[in-house]
Every structure is written in C-alpha cells, then in structure tokens.
Biopython code that builds the backbone (N, CA, C, O; Angstrom):
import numpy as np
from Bio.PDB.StructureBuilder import StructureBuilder

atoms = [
    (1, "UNK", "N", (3.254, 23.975, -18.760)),
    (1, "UNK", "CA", (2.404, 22.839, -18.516)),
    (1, "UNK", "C", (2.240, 22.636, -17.012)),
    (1, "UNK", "O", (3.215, 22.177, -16.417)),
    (2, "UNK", "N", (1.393, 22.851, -16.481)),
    (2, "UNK", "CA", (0.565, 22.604, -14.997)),
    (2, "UNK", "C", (0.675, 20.890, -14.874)),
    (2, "UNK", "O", (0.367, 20.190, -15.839)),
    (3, "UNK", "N", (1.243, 20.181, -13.322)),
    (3, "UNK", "CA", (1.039, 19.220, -13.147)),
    (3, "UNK", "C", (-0.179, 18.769, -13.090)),
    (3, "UNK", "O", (-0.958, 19.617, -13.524)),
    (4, "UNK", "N", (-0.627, 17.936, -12.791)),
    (4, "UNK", "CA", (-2.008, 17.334, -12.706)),
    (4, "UNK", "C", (-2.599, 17.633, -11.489)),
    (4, "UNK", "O", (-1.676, 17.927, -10.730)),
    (5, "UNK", "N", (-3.714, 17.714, -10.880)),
    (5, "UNK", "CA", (-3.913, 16.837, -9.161)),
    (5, "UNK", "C", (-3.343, 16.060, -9.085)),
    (5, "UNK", "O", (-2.710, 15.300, -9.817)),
    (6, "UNK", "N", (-3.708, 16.325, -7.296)),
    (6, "UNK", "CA", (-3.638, 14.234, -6.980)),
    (6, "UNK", "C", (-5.704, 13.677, -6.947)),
    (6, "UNK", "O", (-6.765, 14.295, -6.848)),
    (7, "UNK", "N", (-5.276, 12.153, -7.104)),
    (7, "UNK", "CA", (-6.401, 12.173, -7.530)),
    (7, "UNK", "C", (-6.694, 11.449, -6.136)),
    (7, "UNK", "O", (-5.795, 11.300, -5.308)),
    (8, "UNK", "N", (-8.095, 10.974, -5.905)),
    (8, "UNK", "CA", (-8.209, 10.393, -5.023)),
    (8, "UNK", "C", (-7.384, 9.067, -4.291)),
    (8, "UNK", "O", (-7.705, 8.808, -3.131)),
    (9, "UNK", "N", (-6.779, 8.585, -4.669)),
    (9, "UNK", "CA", (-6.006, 7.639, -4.239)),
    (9, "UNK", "C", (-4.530, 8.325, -4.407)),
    (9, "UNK", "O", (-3.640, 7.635, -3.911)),
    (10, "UNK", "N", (-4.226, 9.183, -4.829)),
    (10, "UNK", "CA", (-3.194, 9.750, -4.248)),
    (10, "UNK", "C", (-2.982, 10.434, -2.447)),
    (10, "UNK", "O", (-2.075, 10.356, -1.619)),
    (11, "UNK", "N", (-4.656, 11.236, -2.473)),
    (11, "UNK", "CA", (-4.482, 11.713, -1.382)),
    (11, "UNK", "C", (-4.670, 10.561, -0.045)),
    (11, "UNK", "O", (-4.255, 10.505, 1.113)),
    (12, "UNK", "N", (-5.491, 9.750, -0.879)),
    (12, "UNK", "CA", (-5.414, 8.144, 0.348)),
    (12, "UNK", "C", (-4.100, 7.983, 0.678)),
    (12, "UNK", "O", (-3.687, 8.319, 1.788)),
    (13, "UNK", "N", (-3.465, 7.553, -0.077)),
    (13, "UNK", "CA", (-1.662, 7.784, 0.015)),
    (13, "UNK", "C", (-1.087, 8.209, 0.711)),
    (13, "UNK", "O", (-0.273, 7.750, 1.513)),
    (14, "UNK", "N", (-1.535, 9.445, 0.438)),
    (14, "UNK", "CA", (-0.492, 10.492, 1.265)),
    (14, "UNK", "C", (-0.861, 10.679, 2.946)),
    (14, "UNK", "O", (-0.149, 10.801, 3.942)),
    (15, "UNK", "N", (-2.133, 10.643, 2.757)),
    (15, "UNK", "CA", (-2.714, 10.930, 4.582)),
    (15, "UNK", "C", (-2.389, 9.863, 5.055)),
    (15, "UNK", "O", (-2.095, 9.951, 6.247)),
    (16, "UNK", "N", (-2.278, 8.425, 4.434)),
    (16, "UNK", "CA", (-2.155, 7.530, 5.377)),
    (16, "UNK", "C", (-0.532, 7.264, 5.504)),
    (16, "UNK", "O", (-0.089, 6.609, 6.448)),
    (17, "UNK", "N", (0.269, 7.787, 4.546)),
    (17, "UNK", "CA", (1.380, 7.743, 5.056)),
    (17, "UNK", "C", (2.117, 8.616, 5.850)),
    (17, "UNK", "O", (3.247, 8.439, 6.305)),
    (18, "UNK", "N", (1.372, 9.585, 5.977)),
    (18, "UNK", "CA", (1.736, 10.678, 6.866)),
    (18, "UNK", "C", (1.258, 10.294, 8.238)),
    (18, "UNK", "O", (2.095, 10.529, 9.110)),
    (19, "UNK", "N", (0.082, 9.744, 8.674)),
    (19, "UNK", "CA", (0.048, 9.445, 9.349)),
    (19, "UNK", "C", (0.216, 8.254, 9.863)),
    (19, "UNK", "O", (-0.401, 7.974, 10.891)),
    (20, "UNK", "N", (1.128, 7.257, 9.227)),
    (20, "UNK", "CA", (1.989, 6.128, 9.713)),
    (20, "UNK", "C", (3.338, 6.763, 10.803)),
    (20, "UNK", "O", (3.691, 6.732, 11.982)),
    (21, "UNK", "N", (3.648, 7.184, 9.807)),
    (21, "UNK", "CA", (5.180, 8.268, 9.983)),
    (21, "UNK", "C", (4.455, 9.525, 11.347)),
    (21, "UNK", "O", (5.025, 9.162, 12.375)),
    (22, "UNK", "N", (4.054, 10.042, 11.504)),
    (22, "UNK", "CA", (3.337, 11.389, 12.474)),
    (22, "UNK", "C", (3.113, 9.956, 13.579)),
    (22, "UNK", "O", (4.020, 10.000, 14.410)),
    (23, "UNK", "N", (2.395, 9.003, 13.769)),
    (23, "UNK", "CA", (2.140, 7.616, 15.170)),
    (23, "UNK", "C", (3.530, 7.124, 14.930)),
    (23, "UNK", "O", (3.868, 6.964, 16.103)),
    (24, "UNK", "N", (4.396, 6.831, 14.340)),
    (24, "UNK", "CA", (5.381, 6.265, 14.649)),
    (24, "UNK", "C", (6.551, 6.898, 15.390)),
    (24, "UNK", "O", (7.519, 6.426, 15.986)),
    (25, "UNK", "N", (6.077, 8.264, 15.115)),
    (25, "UNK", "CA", (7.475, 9.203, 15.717)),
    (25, "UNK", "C", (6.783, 9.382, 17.219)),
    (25, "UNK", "O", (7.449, 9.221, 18.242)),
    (26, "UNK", "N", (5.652, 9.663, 17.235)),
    (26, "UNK", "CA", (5.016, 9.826, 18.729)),
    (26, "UNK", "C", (5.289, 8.497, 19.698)),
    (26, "UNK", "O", (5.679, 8.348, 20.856)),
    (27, "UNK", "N", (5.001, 7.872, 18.939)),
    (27, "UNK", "CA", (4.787, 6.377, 19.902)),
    (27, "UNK", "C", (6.474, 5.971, 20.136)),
    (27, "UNK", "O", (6.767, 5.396, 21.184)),
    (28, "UNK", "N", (7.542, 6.284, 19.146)),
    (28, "UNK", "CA", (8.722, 6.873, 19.314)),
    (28, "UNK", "C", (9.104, 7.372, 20.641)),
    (28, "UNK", "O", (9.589, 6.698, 21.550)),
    (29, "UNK", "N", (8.889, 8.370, 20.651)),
    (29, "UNK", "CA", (8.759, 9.585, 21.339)),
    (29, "UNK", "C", (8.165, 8.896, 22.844)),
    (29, "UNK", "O", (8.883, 8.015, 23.317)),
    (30, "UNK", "N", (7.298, 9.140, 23.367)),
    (30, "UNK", "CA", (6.488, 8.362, 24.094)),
    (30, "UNK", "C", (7.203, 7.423, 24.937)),
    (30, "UNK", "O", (7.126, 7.464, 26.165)),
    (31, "UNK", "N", (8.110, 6.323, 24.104)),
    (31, "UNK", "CA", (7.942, 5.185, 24.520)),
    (31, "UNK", "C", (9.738, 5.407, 25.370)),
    (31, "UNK", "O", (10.248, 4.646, 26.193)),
    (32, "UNK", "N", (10.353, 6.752, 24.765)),
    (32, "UNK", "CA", (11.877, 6.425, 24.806)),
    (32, "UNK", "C", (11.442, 7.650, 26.331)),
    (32, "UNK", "O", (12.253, 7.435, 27.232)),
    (33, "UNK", "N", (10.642, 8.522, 26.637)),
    (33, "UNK", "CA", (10.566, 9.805, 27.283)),
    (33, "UNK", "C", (9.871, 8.504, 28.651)),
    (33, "UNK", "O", (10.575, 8.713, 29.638)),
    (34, "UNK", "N", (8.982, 7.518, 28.949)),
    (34, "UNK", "CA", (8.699, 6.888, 29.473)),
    (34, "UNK", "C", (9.498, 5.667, 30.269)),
    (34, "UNK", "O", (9.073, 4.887, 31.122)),
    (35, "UNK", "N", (11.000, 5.812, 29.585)),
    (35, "UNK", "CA", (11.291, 4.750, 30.578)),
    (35, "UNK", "C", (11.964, 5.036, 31.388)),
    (35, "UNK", "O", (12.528, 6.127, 31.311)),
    (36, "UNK", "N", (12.212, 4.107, 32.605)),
    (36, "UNK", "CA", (12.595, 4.396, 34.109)),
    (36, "UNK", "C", (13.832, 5.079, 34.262)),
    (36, "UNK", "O", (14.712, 4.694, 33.492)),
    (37, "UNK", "N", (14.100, 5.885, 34.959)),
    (37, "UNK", "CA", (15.590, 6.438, 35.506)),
    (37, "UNK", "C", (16.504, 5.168, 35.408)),
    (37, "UNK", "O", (16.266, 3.985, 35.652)),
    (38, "UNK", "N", (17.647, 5.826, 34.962)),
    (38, "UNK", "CA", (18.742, 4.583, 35.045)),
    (38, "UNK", "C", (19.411, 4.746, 36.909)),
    (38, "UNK", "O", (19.740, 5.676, 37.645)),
    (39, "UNK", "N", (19.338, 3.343, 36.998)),
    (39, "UNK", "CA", (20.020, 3.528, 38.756)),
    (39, "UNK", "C", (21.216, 4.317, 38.915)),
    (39, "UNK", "O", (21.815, 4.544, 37.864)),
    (40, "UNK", "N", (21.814, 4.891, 40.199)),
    (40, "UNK", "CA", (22.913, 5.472, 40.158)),
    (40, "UNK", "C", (23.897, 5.439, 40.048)),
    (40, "UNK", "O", (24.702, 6.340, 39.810)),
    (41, "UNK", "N", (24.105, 3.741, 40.296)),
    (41, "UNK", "CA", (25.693, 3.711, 40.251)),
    (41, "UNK", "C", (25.806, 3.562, 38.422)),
    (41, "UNK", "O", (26.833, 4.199, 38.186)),
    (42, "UNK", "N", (25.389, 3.164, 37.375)),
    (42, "UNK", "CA", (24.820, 2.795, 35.833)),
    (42, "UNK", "C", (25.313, 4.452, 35.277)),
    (42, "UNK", "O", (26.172, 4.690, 34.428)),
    (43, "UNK", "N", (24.418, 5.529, 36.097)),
    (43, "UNK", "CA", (25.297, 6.687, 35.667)),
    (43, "UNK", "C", (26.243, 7.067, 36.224)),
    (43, "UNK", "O", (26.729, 7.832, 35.391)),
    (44, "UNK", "N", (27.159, 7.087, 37.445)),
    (44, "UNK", "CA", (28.218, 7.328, 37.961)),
    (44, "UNK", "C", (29.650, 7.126, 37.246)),
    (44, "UNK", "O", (30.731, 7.713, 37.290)),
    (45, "UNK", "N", (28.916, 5.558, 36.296)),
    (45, "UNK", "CA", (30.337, 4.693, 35.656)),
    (45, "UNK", "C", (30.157, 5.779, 34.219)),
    (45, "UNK", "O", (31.127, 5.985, 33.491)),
    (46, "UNK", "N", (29.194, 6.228, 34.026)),
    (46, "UNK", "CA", (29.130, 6.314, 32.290)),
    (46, "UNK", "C", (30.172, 7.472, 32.268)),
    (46, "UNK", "O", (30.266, 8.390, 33.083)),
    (47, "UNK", "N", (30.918, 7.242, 31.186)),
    (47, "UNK", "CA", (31.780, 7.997, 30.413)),
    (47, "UNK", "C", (31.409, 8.361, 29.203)),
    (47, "UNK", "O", (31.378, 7.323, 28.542)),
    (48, "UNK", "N", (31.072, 9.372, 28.459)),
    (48, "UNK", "CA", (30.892, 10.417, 27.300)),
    (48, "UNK", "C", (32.288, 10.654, 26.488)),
    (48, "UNK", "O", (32.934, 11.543, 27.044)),
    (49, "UNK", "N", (33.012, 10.069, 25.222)),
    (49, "UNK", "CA", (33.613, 11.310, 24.906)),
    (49, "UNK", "C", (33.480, 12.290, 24.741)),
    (49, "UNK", "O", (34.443, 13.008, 24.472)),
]
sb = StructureBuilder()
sb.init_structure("model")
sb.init_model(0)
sb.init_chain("A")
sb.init_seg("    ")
for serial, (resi, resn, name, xyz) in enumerate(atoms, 1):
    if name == "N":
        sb.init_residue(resn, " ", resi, " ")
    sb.init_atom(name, np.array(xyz, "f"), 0.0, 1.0, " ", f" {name:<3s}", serial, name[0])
structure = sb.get_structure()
C-alpha cells in the first residue's frame, strides 16, 4: 500500500515551516556572529574547564 501525497495544504505546511526554522537559524546565526568583541580584560579573567 503506497502512502498518499501531500496535498496542498500539506505542502503549505511544510514550506512554511521550513522556512520559519531555515530565518530563525540565520537570524540566529547573524545576530550571535555580529556582536562586539568582548573587552580585554572580560577575556583575560575567563576560565574554561
């Protein structure tokens, strides 16, 4: 037994949730690659385990 299509409001669905998720990771992305250098002494103190 073969699934069905999707029917038209499936594929509404799907493109628009893909492209919620695809702008949210960019604008993500974007927004964290855009902000200012941390000053020097801010990294001097930081410790990593």
């Amino acid at each position: 037994m073969q699934p069905e299509p999707l029917n038209v409001y499936g594929w509404i669905f799907m493109i628009g949730s893909l492209t919620f998720v695809w702008g949210l990771t960019i604008w993500c992305f974007a927004k964290v690659l855009s902000l200012p250098a941390p000053p020097p002494e801010e990294v001097k103190e930081f410790h990593s385990a």
